[in-house]
N, C-alpha and C positions, 0 to 999 in steps of 0.2 A: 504494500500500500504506500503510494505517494504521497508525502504531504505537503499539504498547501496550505500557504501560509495565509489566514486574513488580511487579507486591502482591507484598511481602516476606510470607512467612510467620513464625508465632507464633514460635516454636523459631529462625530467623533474628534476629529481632527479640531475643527471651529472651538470644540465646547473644551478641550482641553488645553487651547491658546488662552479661552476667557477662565477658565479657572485658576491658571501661574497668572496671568495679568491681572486677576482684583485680587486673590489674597496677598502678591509680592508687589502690588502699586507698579509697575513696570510700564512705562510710557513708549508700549509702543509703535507711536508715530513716530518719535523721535529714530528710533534706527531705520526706519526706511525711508524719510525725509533727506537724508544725507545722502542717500544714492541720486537723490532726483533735484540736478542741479536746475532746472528749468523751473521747477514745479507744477507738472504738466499732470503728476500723477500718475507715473506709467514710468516702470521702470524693468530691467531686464529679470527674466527669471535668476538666473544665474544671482543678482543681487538682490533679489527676492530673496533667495535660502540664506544668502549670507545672513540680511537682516535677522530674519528667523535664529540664526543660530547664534549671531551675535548678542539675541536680545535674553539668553539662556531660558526656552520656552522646554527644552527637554524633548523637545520632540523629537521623533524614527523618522531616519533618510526618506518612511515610505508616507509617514503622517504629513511632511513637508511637502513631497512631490504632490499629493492630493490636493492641499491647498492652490500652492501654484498652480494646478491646471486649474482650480475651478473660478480662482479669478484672475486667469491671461483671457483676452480680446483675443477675439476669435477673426473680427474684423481689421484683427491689427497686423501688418505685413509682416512685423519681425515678431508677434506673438508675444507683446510684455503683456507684463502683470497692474491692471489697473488695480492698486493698493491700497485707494482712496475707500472704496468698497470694503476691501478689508478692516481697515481701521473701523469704518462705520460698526461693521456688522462685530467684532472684540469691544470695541466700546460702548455698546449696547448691552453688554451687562454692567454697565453704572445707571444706567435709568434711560429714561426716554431722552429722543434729541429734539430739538424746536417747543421747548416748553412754552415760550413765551407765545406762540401763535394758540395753541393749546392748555389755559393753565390750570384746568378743572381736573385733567385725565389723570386716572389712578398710579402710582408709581409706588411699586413692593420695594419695603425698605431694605429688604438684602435680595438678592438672585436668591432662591429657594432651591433651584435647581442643582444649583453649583454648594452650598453653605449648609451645615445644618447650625440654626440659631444659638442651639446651647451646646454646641460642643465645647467652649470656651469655660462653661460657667458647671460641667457636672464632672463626675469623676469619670473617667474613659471609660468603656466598656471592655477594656484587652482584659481577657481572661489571662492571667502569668499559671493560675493552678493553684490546686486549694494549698500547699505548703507553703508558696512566694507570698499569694492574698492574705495569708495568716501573718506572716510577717510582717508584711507592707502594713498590715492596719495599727501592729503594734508601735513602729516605726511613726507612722504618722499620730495616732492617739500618744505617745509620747514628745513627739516636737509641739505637739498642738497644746500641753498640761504646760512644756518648755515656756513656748511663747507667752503664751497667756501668763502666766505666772512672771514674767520678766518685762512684760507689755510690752513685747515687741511685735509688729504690726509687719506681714513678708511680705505683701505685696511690691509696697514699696520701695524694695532695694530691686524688685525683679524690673517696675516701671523705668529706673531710672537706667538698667541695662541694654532694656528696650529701646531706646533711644539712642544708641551710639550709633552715628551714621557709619561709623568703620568696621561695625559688626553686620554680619544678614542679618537682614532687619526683614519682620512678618508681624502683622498685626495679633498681639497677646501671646507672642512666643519670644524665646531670647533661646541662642546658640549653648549646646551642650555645656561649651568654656565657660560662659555668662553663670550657669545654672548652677556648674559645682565652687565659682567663685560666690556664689553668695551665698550658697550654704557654709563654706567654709570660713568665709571671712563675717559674717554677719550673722547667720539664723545658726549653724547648729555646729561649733568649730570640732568636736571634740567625735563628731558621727562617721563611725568606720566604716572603710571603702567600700565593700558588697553592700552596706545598706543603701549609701548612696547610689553605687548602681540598681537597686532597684526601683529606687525612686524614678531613674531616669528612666529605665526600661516600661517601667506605668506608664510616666507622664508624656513618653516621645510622640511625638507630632504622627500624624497621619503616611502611608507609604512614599505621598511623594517628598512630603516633608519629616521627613523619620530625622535627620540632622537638629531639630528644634526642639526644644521642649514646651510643654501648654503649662505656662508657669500659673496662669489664670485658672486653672484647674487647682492646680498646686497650692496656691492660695485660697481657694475658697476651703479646700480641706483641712486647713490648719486656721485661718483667721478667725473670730468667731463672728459670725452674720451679723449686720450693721442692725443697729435699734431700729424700731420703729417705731413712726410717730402719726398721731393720729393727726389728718390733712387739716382741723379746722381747731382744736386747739394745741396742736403743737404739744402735745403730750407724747412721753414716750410711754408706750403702750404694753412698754415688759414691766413697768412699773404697778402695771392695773394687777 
Protein backbone atom coordinates (compact mmCIF):
# COMPACT_ATOMS: atom_id res chain seq x y z
CA UNK A 1 0.00 0.00 0.00
CA UNK A 2 1.20 3.47 -1.06
CA UNK A 3 0.98 6.36 0.99
CA UNK A 4 -0.21 9.42 0.26
CA UNK A 5 0.32 12.12 1.92
CA UNK A 6 -2.77 14.87 2.76
CA UNK A 7 -2.66 18.30 0.51
CA UNK A 8 -3.62 20.56 3.33
CA UNK A 9 -6.54 22.60 2.04
CA UNK A 10 -6.85 26.51 1.60
CA UNK A 11 -9.18 27.26 4.62
CA UNK A 12 -6.59 24.75 6.61
CA UNK A 13 -3.74 26.54 5.57
CA UNK A 14 -5.72 30.32 5.80
CA UNK A 15 -6.91 29.23 9.57
CA UNK A 16 -3.48 28.32 10.72
CA UNK A 17 -1.77 31.73 9.24
CA UNK A 18 -4.65 33.46 11.57
CA UNK A 19 -4.15 31.43 14.45
CA UNK A 20 0.22 32.24 14.82
CA UNK A 21 -0.89 35.90 13.78
CA UNK A 22 -3.56 36.94 16.71
CA UNK A 23 -2.03 34.96 19.50
CA UNK A 24 1.90 36.14 18.41
CA UNK A 25 0.43 39.82 17.24
CA UNK A 26 2.67 39.32 14.06
CA UNK A 27 2.09 42.11 11.51
CA UNK A 28 1.88 40.47 8.68
CA UNK A 29 1.74 43.13 6.03
CA UNK A 30 4.77 44.22 7.07
CA UNK A 31 6.82 41.32 5.53
CA UNK A 32 5.28 41.23 2.34
CA UNK A 33 5.04 45.11 1.86
CA UNK A 34 8.99 45.08 1.52
CA UNK A 35 8.87 42.95 -1.51
CA UNK A 36 6.48 45.24 -3.29
CA UNK A 37 8.48 48.37 -4.01
CA UNK A 38 5.75 49.87 -6.30
CA UNK A 39 2.81 49.16 -4.08
CA UNK A 40 0.91 47.68 -6.61
CA UNK A 41 0.12 44.69 -4.52
CA UNK A 42 1.28 41.92 -6.44
CA UNK A 43 4.29 40.43 -5.82
CA UNK A 44 6.31 37.36 -7.07
CA UNK A 45 5.48 33.94 -5.71
CA UNK A 46 8.87 33.19 -5.02
CA UNK A 47 8.61 36.37 -2.59
CA UNK A 48 5.49 35.36 -1.54
CA UNK A 49 7.02 32.13 0.51
CA UNK A 50 9.89 34.06 1.56
CA UNK A 51 7.41 36.53 3.25
CA UNK A 52 5.76 33.51 4.80
CA UNK A 53 8.72 32.17 6.19
CA UNK A 54 10.24 35.15 7.16
CA UNK A 55 7.34 36.06 9.18
CA UNK A 56 7.83 32.43 11.25
CA UNK A 57 4.19 31.24 10.57
CA UNK A 58 5.52 27.59 10.95
CA UNK A 59 4.04 26.50 8.01
CA UNK A 60 4.97 22.93 5.52
CA UNK A 61 6.67 23.75 2.12
CA UNK A 62 3.19 22.19 1.11
CA UNK A 63 0.76 24.51 3.50
CA UNK A 64 2.71 27.58 1.71
CA UNK A 65 2.46 26.30 -1.82
CA UNK A 66 -1.45 26.11 -1.22
CA UNK A 67 -1.64 29.49 -0.25
CA UNK A 68 0.32 30.92 -3.11
CA UNK A 69 -1.67 29.25 -5.77
CA UNK A 70 -4.85 30.36 -4.22
CA UNK A 71 -4.08 34.00 -4.35
CA UNK A 72 -1.73 34.21 -7.78
CA UNK A 73 -3.94 36.06 -10.68
CA UNK A 74 -4.72 33.92 -12.95
CA UNK A 75 -5.17 36.80 -15.28
CA UNK A 76 -1.73 37.97 -14.49
CA UNK A 77 1.17 37.02 -17.27
CA UNK A 78 3.86 36.20 -14.86
CA UNK A 79 1.21 34.71 -12.37
CA UNK A 80 2.05 36.88 -8.98
CA UNK A 81 0.55 36.70 -5.97
CA UNK A 82 -2.19 39.59 -5.28
CA UNK A 83 -1.26 39.65 -1.36
CA UNK A 84 -3.41 42.55 -0.68
CA UNK A 85 -6.33 39.67 -0.60
CA UNK A 86 -4.23 37.93 1.66
CA UNK A 87 -3.70 40.25 4.23
CA UNK A 88 -7.41 41.01 4.12
CA UNK A 89 -8.71 37.62 4.58
CA UNK A 90 -5.47 36.94 8.03
CA UNK A 91 -6.65 40.14 9.35
CA UNK A 92 -10.12 39.39 9.52
CA UNK A 93 -9.75 37.43 12.47
CA UNK A 94 -9.21 40.89 14.45
CA UNK A 95 -12.94 41.89 13.70
CA UNK A 96 -14.68 43.29 10.80
CA UNK A 97 -13.18 45.96 8.25
CA UNK A 98 -15.04 49.24 7.21
CA UNK A 99 -16.73 49.62 10.60
CA UNK A 100 -17.26 53.15 10.34
CA UNK A 101 -19.62 52.61 7.13
CA UNK A 102 -21.29 49.82 9.37
CA UNK A 103 -21.33 50.71 13.18
CA UNK A 104 -24.26 48.79 14.53
CA UNK A 105 -22.96 45.18 13.14
CA UNK A 106 -22.11 42.51 15.66
CA UNK A 107 -18.31 41.91 16.33
CA UNK A 108 -17.26 38.51 18.65
CA UNK A 109 -14.88 39.66 21.19
CA UNK A 110 -12.31 36.90 20.42
CA UNK A 111 -12.37 34.51 17.19
CA UNK A 112 -14.02 31.60 18.95
CA UNK A 113 -12.93 29.41 16.31
CA UNK A 114 -9.30 29.95 16.69
CA UNK A 115 -9.25 30.61 21.00
CA UNK A 116 -10.83 28.82 23.68
CA UNK A 117 -11.84 31.90 26.36
CA UNK A 118 -10.70 30.24 29.43
CA UNK A 119 -7.89 28.57 28.70
CA UNK A 120 -5.86 31.27 30.34
CA UNK A 121 -7.86 31.43 33.54
CA UNK A 122 -8.57 27.38 34.54
CA UNK A 123 -6.15 24.79 35.30
CA UNK A 124 -5.05 22.77 31.98
CA UNK A 125 -6.71 19.68 31.38
CA UNK A 126 -3.16 17.58 30.44
CA UNK A 127 -3.60 14.53 32.21
CA UNK A 128 0.49 13.84 33.77
CA UNK A 129 -1.34 10.41 35.74
CA UNK A 130 -2.70 9.81 38.89
CA UNK A 131 1.01 9.62 40.72
CA UNK A 132 2.43 13.29 38.90
CA UNK A 133 -1.55 14.86 39.62
CA UNK A 134 -0.82 13.77 43.30
CA UNK A 135 2.16 15.47 43.58
CA UNK A 136 1.43 18.46 41.45
CA UNK A 137 -1.53 19.27 43.97
CA UNK A 138 0.78 18.90 46.95
CA UNK A 139 3.29 21.04 45.38
CA UNK A 140 0.81 23.63 44.60
CA UNK A 141 -1.53 23.58 47.88
CA UNK A 142 1.96 24.08 49.59
CA UNK A 143 3.29 27.24 47.53
CA UNK A 144 -0.39 28.46 47.79
CA UNK A 145 -0.28 28.08 52.33
CA UNK A 146 3.61 29.77 51.12
CA UNK A 147 2.33 32.72 49.54
CA UNK A 148 -0.52 33.46 51.24
CA UNK A 149 1.03 33.34 54.55
CA UNK A 150 4.08 35.73 53.29
CA UNK A 151 1.41 37.93 51.20
CA UNK A 152 3.09 37.46 48.23
CA UNK A 153 0.96 38.07 45.36
CA UNK A 154 2.65 35.61 41.65
CA UNK A 155 1.08 37.12 39.22
CA UNK A 156 2.94 39.97 39.21
CA UNK A 157 6.50 39.01 38.91
CA UNK A 158 5.16 36.78 35.98
CA UNK A 159 3.32 40.33 34.26
CA UNK A 160 6.36 42.20 34.52
CA UNK A 161 8.34 39.11 32.43
CA UNK A 162 5.71 39.33 30.02
CA UNK A 163 6.65 42.32 28.82
CA UNK A 164 10.21 42.06 27.93
CA UNK A 165 10.36 42.93 24.28
CA UNK A 166 13.61 40.65 24.17
CA UNK A 167 11.87 37.67 25.22
CA UNK A 168 8.95 35.67 22.94
CA UNK A 169 6.53 37.51 23.81
CA UNK A 170 2.58 35.75 23.74
CA UNK A 171 -0.25 37.02 25.30
CA UNK A 172 -0.48 35.59 29.21
CA UNK A 173 2.55 33.31 28.64
CA UNK A 174 6.22 34.01 29.59
CA UNK A 175 9.37 31.75 28.19
CA UNK A 176 10.21 28.51 30.20
CA UNK A 177 13.67 30.82 31.26
CA UNK A 178 11.18 33.73 32.52
CA UNK A 179 9.03 30.94 34.41
CA UNK A 180 11.96 29.16 36.56
CA UNK A 181 13.40 32.77 37.19
CA UNK A 182 10.61 33.76 39.13
CA UNK A 183 10.06 30.87 40.96
CA UNK A 184 13.56 30.90 41.99
CA UNK A 185 14.24 34.33 42.54
CA UNK A 186 10.85 35.47 43.89
CA UNK A 187 7.98 32.85 44.71
CA UNK A 188 9.53 29.71 45.95
CA UNK A 189 13.71 29.99 46.02
CA UNK A 190 14.29 26.83 48.05
CA UNK A 191 11.73 24.28 45.46
CA UNK A 192 13.65 21.25 44.10
CA UNK A 193 14.27 20.79 40.55
CA UNK A 194 11.74 17.74 39.56
CA UNK A 195 9.03 19.70 41.36
CA UNK A 196 9.77 22.60 39.22
CA UNK A 197 9.68 20.50 36.30
CA UNK A 198 6.50 19.56 36.89
CA UNK A 199 5.08 22.55 37.23
CA UNK A 200 6.20 23.24 33.96
CA UNK A 201 5.23 20.11 32.26
CA UNK A 202 1.23 21.16 33.61
CA UNK A 203 1.50 24.44 32.83
CA UNK A 204 3.25 24.24 29.16
CA UNK A 205 1.43 26.14 26.41
CA UNK A 206 -0.53 24.38 23.91
CA UNK A 207 1.43 22.00 20.96
CA UNK A 208 2.22 24.74 18.81
CA UNK A 209 3.39 26.77 21.78
CA UNK A 210 4.65 23.81 24.10
CA UNK A 211 8.11 26.55 24.47
CA UNK A 212 5.72 28.93 26.81
CA UNK A 213 4.35 28.47 29.88
CA UNK A 214 0.34 29.75 30.83
CA UNK A 215 1.74 31.60 33.96
CA UNK A 216 -2.13 32.90 34.14
CA UNK A 217 -3.06 29.57 34.86
CA UNK A 218 -0.25 29.31 37.34
CA UNK A 219 -1.42 32.18 39.20
CA UNK A 220 -4.89 31.79 39.53
CA UNK A 221 -3.84 28.25 41.23
CA UNK A 222 -1.87 29.75 43.84
CA UNK A 223 -3.20 33.45 44.38
CA UNK A 224 -6.29 33.56 46.32
CA UNK A 225 -9.43 34.82 44.14
CA UNK A 226 -9.92 38.73 44.26
CA UNK A 227 -12.88 39.82 46.89
CA UNK A 228 -15.89 40.79 45.96
CA UNK A 229 -17.92 43.46 46.18
CA UNK A 230 -21.35 44.12 45.96
CA UNK A 231 -21.89 46.73 42.45
CA UNK A 232 -24.18 49.40 44.43
CA UNK A 233 -22.69 49.60 47.83
CA UNK A 234 -19.30 48.61 47.41
CA UNK A 235 -19.29 46.10 50.10
CA UNK A 236 -17.15 43.22 50.10
CA UNK A 237 -19.35 40.54 50.11
CA UNK A 238 -17.00 37.72 51.83
CA UNK A 239 -17.58 39.89 54.74
CA UNK A 240 -21.49 39.03 54.65
Amino acid sequence: MVYTPKVPTVAEALCKVQTKVYKQRIRIKEFLVDFDKLRCYYISKKQFLSALSMAGLALSAEEMEVLAEAYSNRNDPQLRVQYGNFIADVDSVFGKSNLEMNPQVYVPQDPGQLINSSRFVEMPIRDLGDEKELKLREILEKLSYDCRTKRISVKPFFDDSSKNQNSPVMVNHVSEQQFKQALKNHIAPEMAWDEVCLLIEKFRGDEQFDDMINYVAFARAIDPPPPKFDSYTLKNLGDC
